[in-house]
C-alpha positions in Angstrom: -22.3 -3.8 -4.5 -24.5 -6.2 -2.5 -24.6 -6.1 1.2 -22.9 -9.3 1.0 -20.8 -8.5 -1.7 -19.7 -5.5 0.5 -19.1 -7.3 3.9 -16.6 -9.4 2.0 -14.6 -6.7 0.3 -14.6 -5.4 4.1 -13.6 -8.9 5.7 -10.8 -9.0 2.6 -9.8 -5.7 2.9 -9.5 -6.4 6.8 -7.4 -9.0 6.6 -5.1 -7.8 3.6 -4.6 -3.9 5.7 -3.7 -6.4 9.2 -1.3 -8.5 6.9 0.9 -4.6 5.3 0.6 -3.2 8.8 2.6 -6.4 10.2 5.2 -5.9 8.0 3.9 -9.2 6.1 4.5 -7.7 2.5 3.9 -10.7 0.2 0.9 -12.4 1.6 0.0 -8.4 1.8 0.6 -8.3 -1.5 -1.4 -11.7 -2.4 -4.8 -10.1 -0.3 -4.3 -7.0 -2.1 -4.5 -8.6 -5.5 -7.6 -10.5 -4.6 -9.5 -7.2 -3.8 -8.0 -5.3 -6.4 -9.6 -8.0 -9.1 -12.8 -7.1 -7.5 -13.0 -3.2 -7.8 -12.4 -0.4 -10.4 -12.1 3.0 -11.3 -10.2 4.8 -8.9 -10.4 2.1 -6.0 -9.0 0.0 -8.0 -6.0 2.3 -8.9 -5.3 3.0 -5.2 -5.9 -0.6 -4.6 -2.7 -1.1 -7.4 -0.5 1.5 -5.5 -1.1 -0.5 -2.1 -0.2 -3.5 -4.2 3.1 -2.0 -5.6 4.1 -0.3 -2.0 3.6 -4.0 -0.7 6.2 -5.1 -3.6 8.6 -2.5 -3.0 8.4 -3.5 0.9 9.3 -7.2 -0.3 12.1 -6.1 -2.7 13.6 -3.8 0.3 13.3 -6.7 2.7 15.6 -8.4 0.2 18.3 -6.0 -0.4 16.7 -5.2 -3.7 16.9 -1.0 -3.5 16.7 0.2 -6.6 13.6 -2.2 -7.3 12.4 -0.9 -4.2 12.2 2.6 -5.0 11.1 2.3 -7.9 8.0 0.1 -6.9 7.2 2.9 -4.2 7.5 5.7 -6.7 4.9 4.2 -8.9 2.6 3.1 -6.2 2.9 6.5 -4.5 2.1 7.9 -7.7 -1.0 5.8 -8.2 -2.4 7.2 -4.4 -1.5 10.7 -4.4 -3.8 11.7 -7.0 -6.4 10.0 -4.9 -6.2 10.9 -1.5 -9.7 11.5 -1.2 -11.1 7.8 -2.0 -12.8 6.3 0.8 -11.6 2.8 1.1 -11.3 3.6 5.4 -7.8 4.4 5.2 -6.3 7.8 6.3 -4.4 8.2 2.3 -2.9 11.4 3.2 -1.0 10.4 5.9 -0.6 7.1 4.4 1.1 9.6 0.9 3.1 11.7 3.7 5.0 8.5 5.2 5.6 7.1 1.7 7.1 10.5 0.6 9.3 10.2 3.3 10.4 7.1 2.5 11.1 7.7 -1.2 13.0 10.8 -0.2 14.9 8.1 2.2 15.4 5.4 -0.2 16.6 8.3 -3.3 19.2 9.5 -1.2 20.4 6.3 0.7 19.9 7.2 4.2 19.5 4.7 7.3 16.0 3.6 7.5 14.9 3.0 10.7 11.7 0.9 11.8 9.3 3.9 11.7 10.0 4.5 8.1 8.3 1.7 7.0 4.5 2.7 6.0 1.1 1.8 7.3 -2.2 1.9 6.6 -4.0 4.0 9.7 -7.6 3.5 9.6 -10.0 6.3 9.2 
């Protein structure tokens, strides 16, 4: 990738993390979607999962739960195979909180406002 090829897959990627860590799951989603037509291989499957987390967020936000979990099931899926791709996001812990929130979701428990996942810089 071009230095200037890889400042703006930076500035994007930026942006689109700022936009799923304030809880802003479809315009998330939109910023993910740009980056993940720009990457491949297994940054571009990660990329997917953050996409499909993102969904699931939106469906839960609507009362949609069973399109919620599975969305996060598949997007989980997608990461946690990958944990060691370095796209500057911490994707163990970012796996762990998702986990627990699939666990959450499976068995209908209360969700509370730390349940909902983020994306903690490396």
């Amino acid at each position: 990738m071009s230095e200037e090829g890889n400042k703006n897959f930076q500035d994007s990627f930026f942006i689109a993390l700022n936009l799923f860590n304030n809880h802003l799951w479809y315009e998330a989603h939109d910023a993910f979607e740009e980056i993940w037509n720009s990457v491949d291989g297994d940054e571009r499957q990660v990329i997917q999962g953050i996409l499909q987390v993102s969904v699931s967020q939106f469906h839960l936000s609507k009362g949609n739960l069973n399109g919620a979990t599975i969305l996060l099931g598949e997007g989980l899926g997608r990461i946690k195979t990958r944990t060691k791709i370095n796209l500057g996001i911490d994707l163990e812990d970012f796996c762990e909180c998702l986990d627990n929130l699939l666990r959450k979701l499976q068995y209908k428990e209360t969700l509370k406002e730390s349940d909902k996942p983020f994306l903690k810089p490396l």
